[in-house]
C-alpha positions as CSV (number, residue, x, y, z in Angstrom):
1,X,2.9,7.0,-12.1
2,X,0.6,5.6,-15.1
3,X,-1.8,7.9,-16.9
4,X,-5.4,6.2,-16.5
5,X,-5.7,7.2,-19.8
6,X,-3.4,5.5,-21.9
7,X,-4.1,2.6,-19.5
8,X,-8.0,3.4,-21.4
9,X,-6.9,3.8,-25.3
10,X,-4.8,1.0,-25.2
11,X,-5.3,-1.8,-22.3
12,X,-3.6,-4.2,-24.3
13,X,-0.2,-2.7,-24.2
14,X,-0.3,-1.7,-20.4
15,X,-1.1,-5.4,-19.5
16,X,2.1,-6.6,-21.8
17,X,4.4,-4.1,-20.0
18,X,3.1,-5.8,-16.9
19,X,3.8,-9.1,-18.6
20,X,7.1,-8.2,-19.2
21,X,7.7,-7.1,-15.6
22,X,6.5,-10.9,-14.5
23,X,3.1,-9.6,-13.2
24,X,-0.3,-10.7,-14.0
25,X,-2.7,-8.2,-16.3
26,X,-4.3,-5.4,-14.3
27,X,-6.0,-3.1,-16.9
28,X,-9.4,-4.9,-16.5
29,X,-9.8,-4.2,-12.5
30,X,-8.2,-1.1,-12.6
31,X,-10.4,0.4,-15.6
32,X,-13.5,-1.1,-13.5
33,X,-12.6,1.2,-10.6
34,X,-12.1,4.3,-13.2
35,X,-15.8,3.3,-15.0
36,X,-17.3,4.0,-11.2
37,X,-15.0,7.0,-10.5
38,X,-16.1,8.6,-13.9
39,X,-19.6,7.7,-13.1
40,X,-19.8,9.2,-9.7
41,X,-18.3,12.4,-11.5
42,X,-21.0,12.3,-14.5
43,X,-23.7,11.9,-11.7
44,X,-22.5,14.7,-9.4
45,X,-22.0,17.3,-12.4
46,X,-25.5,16.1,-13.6
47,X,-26.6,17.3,-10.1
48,X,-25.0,20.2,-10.2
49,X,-26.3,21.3,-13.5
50,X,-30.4,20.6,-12.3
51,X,-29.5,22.2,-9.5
52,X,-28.3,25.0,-11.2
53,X,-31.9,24.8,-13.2
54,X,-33.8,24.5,-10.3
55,X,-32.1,28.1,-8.3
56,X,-33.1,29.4,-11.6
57,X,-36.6,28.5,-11.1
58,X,-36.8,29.1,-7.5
59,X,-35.8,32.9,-8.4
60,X,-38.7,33.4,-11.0
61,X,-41.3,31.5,-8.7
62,X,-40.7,33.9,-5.7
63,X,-40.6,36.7,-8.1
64,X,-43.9,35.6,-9.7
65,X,-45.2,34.9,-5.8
66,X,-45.3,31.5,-6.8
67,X,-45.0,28.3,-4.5
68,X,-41.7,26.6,-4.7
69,X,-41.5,24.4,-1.8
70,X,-41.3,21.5,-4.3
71,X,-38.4,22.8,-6.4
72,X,-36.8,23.7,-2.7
73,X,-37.3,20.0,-1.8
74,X,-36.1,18.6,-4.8
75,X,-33.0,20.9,-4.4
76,X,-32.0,19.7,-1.2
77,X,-32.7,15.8,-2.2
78,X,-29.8,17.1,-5.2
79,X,-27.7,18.3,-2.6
80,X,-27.8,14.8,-0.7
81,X,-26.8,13.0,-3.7
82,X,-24.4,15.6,-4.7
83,X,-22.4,14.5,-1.3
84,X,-22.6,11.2,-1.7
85,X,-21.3,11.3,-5.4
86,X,-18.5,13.5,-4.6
87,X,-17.4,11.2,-1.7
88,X,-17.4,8.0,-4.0
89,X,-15.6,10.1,-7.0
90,X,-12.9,10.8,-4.2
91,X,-13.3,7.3,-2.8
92,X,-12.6,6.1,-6.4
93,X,-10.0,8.4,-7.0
94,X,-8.1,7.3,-4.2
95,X,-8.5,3.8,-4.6
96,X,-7.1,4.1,-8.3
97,X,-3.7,5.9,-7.3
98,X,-3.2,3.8,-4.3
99,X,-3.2,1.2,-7.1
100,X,-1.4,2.5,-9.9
101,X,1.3,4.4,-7.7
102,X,3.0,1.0,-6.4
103,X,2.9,-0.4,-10.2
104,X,6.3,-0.4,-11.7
105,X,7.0,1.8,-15.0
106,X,6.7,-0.4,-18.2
107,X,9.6,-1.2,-20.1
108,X,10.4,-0.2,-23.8
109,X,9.6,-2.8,-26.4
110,X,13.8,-3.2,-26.8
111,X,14.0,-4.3,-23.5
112,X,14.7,-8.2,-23.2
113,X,12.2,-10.7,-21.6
114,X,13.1,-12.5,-18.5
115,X,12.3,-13.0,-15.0
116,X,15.9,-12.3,-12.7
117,X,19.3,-11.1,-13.9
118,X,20.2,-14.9,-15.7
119,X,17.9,-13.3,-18.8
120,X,20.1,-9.8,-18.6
121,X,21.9,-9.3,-22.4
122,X,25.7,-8.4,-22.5
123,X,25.8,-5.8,-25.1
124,X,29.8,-4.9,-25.1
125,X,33.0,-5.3,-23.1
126,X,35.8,-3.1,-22.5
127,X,39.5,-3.4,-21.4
128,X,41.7,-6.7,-20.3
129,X,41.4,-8.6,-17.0
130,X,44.7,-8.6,-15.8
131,X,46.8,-11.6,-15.5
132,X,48.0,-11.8,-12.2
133,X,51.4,-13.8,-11.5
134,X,50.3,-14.2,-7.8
135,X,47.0,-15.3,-6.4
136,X,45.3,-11.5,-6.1
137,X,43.9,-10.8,-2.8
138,X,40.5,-9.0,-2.0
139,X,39.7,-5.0,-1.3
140,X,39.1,-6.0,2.6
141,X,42.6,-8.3,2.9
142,X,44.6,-5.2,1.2
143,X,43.1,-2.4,3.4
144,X,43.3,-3.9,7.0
145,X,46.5,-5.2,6.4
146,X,47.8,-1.9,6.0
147,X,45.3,-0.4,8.8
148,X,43.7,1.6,6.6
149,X,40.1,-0.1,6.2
150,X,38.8,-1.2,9.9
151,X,35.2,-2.9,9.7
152,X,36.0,-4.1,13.8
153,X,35.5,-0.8,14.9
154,X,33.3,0.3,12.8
155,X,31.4,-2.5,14.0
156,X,31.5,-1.3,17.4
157,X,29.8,1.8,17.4
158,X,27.8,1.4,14.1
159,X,26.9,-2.3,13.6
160,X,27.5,-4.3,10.2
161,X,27.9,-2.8,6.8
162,X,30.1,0.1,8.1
163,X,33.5,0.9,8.0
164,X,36.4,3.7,8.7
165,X,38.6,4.3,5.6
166,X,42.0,6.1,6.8
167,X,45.1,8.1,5.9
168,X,45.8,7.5,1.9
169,X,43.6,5.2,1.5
170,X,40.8,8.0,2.4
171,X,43.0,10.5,0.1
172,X,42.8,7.8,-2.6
173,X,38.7,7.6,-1.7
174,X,38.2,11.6,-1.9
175,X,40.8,11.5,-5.2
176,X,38.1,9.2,-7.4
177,X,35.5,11.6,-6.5
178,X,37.0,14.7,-7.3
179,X,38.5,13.4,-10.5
180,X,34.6,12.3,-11.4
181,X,33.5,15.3,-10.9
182,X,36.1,17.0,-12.9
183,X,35.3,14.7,-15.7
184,X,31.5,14.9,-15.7
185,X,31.8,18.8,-15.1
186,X,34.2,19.7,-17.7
187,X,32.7,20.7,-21.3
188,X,32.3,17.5,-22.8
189,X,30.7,16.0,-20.1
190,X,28.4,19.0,-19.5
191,X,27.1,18.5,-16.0
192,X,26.4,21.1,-13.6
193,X,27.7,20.0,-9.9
194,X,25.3,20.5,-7.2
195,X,25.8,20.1,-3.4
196,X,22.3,19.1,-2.4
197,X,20.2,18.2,0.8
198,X,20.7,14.9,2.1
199,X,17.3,15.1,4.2
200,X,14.2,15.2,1.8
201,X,10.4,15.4,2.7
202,X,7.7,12.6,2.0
203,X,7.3,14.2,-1.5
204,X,10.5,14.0,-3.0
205,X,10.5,10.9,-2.4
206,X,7.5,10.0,-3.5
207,X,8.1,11.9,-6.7
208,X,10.8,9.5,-7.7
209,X,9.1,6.4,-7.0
210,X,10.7,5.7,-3.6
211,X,7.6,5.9,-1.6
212,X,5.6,4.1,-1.0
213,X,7.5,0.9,-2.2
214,X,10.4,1.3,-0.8
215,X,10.1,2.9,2.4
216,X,12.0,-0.4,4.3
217,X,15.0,0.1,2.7
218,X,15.3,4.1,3.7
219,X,16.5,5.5,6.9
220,X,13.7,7.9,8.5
221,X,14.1,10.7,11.1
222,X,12.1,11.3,13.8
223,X,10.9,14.2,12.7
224,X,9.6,13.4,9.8
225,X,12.8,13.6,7.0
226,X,14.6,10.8,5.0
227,X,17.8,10.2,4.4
228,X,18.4,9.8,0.9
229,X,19.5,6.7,-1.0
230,X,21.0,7.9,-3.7
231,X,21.8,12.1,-4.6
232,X,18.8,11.0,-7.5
233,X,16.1,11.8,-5.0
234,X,16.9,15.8,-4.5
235,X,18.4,16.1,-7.9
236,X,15.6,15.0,-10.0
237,X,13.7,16.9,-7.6
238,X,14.7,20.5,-9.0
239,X,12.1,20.1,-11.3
240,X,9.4,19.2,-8.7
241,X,5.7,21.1,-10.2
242,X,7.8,23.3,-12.5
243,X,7.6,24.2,-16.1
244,X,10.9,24.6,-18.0
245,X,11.6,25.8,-21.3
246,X,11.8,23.4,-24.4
247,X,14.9,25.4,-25.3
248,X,16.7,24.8,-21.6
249,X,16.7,21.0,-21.9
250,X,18.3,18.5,-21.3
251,X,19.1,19.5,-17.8
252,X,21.8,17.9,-16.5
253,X,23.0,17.2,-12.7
254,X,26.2,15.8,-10.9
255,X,26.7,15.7,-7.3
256,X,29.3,13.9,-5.1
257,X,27.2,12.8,-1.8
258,X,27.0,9.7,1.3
259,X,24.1,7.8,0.2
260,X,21.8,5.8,2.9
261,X,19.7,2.5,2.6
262,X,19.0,-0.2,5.1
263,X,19.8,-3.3,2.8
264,X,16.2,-4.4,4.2
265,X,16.3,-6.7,1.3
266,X,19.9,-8.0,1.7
267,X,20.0,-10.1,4.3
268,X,23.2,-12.6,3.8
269,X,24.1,-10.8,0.7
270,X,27.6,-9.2,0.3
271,X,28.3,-9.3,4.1
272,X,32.0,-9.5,3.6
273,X,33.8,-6.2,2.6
274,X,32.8,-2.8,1.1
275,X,30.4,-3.8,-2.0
276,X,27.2,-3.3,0.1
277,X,27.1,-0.9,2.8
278,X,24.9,0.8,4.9
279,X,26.9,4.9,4.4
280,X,28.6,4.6,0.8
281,X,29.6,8.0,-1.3
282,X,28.3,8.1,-5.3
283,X,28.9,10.6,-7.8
284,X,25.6,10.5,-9.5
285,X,23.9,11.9,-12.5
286,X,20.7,12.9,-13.0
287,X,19.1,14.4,-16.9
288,X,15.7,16.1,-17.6
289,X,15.1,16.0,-21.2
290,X,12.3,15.6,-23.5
291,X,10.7,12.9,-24.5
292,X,12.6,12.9,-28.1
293,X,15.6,12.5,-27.0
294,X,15.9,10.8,-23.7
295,X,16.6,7.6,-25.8
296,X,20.0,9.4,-27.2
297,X,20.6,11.0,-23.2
298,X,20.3,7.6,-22.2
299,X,23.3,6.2,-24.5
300,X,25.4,9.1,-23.8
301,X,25.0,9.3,-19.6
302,X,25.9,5.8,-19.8
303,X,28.9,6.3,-22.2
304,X,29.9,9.5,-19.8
305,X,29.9,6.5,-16.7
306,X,31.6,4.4,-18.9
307,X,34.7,7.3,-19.8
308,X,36.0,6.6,-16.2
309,X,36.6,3.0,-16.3
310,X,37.9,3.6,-19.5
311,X,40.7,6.6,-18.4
312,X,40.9,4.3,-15.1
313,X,41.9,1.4,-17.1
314,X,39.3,-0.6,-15.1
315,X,37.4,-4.1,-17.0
316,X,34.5,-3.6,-17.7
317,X,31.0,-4.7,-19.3
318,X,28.1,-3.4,-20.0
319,X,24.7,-5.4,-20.2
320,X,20.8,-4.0,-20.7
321,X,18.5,-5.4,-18.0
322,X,15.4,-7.5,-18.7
323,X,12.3,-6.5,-17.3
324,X,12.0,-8.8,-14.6
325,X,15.3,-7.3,-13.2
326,X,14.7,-3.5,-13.7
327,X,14.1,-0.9,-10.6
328,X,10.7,-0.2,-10.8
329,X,10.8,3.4,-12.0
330,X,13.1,2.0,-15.4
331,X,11.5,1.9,-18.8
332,X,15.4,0.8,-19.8
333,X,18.2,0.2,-17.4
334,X,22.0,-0.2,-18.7
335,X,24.5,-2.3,-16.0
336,X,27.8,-1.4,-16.2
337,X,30.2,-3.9,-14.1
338,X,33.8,-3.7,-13.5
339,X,36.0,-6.6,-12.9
340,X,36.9,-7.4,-9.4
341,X,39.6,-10.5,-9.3
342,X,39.8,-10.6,-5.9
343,X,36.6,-12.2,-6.5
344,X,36.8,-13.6,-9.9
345,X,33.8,-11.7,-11.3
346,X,32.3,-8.5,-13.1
347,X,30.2,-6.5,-10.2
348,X,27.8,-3.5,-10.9
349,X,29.0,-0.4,-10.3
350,X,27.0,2.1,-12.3
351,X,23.1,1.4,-13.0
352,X,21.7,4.1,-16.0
353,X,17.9,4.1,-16.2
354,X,15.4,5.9,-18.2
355,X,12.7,6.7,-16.3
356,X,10.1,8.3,-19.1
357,X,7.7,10.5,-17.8
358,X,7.1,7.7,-15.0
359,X,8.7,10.4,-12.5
360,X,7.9,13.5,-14.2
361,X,4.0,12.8,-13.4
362,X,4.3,12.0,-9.8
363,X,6.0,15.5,-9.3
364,X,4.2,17.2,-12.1
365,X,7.5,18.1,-13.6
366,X,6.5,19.7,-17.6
367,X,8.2,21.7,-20.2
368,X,7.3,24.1,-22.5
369,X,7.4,23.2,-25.9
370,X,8.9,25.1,-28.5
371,X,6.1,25.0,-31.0
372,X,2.5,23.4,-30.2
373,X,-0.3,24.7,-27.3
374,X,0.2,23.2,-23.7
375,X,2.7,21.4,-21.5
376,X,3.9,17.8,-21.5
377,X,5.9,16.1,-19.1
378,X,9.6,15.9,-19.1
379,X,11.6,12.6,-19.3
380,X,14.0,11.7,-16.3
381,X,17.6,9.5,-16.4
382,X,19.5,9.1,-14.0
383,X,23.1,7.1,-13.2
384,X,25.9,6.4,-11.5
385,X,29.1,7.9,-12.4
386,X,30.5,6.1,-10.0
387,X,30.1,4.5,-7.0
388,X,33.0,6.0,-5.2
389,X,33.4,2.8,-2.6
390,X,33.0,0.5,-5.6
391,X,35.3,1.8,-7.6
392,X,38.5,2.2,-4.6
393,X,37.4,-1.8,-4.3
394,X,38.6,-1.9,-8.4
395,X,41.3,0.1,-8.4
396,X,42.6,-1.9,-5.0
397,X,42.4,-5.3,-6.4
398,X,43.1,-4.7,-10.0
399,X,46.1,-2.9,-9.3
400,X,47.5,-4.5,-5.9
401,X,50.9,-5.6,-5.9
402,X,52.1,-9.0,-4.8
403,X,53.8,-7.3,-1.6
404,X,50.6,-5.9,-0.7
405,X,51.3,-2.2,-2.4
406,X,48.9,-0.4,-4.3
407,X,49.8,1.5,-7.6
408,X,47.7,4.2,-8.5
409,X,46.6,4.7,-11.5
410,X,48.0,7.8,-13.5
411,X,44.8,9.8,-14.0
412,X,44.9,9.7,-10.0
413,X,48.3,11.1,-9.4
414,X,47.4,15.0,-9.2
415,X,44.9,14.7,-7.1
416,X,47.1,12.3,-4.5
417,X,50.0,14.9,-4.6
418,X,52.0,13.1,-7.3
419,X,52.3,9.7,-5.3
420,X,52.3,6.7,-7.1
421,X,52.0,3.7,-4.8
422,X,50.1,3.4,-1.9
423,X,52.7,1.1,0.5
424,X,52.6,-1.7,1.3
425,X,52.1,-3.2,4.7
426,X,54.9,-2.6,7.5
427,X,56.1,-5.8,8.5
428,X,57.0,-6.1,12.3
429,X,60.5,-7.3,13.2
């Protein structure tokens, strides 16, 4: 959400953050529609102030015996306009958020120009693609050949974009997670795990900038709930209208959960395989900070994403998105893709954002500064640290084996029991 304020001091800068985001300047109509809104208010507390005068007077005429039918008339023309001021400050008002709450954030001055992901920067690599002596095969041709990944039946009772993941291949799934969480847990990465709700109200998630934009690509209930995209919703959330302590941030989150969307948007895209799914698990990471340092929280949750690729011994990049390709609740977003060469190409599997206070003022989320009168906002970050689907697809096709075997990589061996390959394929006689 954008403070009409700022948007006041300094219309230039809100219309070149629009810029940036490939939209056309807004300040102009939207500063029209606060000019009325402030007038109505001026106009109604003017009215309330005669008013107040004129009570006063009615009191010392009656006392005096005096006739104040006048002053009585002239009271209740003021209470008239009094209505009608109110209902257009609240018309206003309304009119302003519905505009301002669907705007994107606006992106830091650092953030590179451009209208899709062609304008996105590469900033640094990391790690070898391997050099395969055999033609590698995809995640989808190395799981259903060993049974373990069926899409047909999940096809059959859940549509497209679904699958069942089986036996070690499910053990190998459940071993990524707990291994991130270790890593993100433990005292240098500093998180706090948290097993959170996976149903959220309208507010939550409106206070991250799902709703209203994005209420197509979210499963709804029935009754009211939402299924939540991403563990982001309920974990930025636990600082919905609350004031923390200067001294307590930066908060930070983990949590291992099934994350929902519809793919409205994805029609044709990524059909084939597990990349983009309708049910997909995430370790995810979320920071409250302050507004100092959620630049340097922003570097480091990305490094901390980054660590497991690294003690994976995935390929990797990293790139900083323009701001024609940023969510809309970024001020910054950092990319990470690992190398898939079962199809030839760096994918995402981690997005990092910095949200500013963009978040912080839909859900009135503050702190308490250390020194200084009053309460400011909070900044919110939030990550991947991984995608748990994504990153079995990686470790499937980057270290497959010619006969179909799987290795597993030796930061994944405790947590599968001390086995070392997942077979390959029984061949039928």
């Amino acid at each position: 959400m954008h403070d009409i304020r700022a948007i006041r001091e300094n219309p230039a800068a809100f219309d070149a953050g629009l810029k940036k985001r490939n939209l056309a300047p807004l300040s102009a109509e939207l500063l029209a529609i606060d000019a009325k809104r402030r007038a109505a208010i001026t106009e109604s507390e003017q009215a309330q102030a005669r008013r107040r005068q004129l009570s006063q007077q009615i009191g010392m005429a009656k006392k005096k015996g005096e006739n104040a039918d006048a002053l009585m008339a002239e009271v209740a023309s003021l209470e008239q306009t009094l209505k009608q001021r109110e209902a257009e400050a609240a018309q206003f008002d309304a009119e302003l958020v519905r505009r301002i709450e669907v705007l994107p954030n606006l992106p830091f001055d650092d953030v590179p120009n451009g209208a899709d992901e062609t304008a996105n920067v590469e900033i640094r690599r990391h790690g070898n693609q391997r050099n395969f002596p055999f033609k590698p095969k995809d995640h989808q041709e190395l799981g259903e050949a060993t049974g373990e990944m069926d899409f047909a039946q999940a096809a059959k009772i859940s549509g497209s974009r679904f699958v069942f993941i089986k036996g070690k291949l499910a053990r190998l799934e459940r071993a990524l997670a707990q291994f991130m969480l270790d890593l993100h847990t433990s005292d240098e990465g500093g998180y706090t795990e948290v097993d959170p709700p996976l149903l959220v109200k309208d507010g939550a998630a409106y206070g991250v900038g799902q709703l209203p934009r994005f209420a197509e690509d979210m499963f709804h209930t029935d009754n009211g709930f939402w299924l939540v995209p991403t563990a982001e919703v309920p974990l930025t959330n636990l600082v919905n209208d609350t004031v923390v302590d200067e001294k307590d941030l930066p908060l930070r989150y983990t949590a291992f959960t099934p994350c929902f969307r519809s793919e409205a948007g994805a029609a044709g895209k990524d059909t084939r395989g597990m990349i983009r799914q309708h049910q997909f698990p995430k370790v995810e990471l979320v920071s409250i900070t302050t507004p100092e340092q959620s630049a340097a929280e922003h570097e480091r949750m990305t490094a901390r994403a980054e660590e497991v690729l690294m003690r994976l011994g995935l390929a990797y990049r990293t790139i900083v998105l323009c701001g024609g390709d940023m969510g809309p609740a970024s001020r910054k977003t950092f990319d990470i893709e690992v190398w898939l060469p079962g199809q030839g190409r760096y994918r995402e599997i981690s997005s990092c954002s910095n949200c500013g206070d963009y978040q912080a003022r839909r859900m009135n989320a503050r702190f308490k500064p250390r020194e200084g009168k009053g309460n400011r906002f909070v900044h919110t970050l939030n990550g991947s640290g991984l995608a748990i689907g994504r990153t079995l697809v990686a470790v499937l096709e980057n270290y497959q084996n010619e006969d179909g075997s799987v290795t597993i990589p030796e930061v994944l061996r405790p947590y599968m029991g001390g086995l070392q390959v997942l077979p390959a394929p029984s061949r039928k006689k």
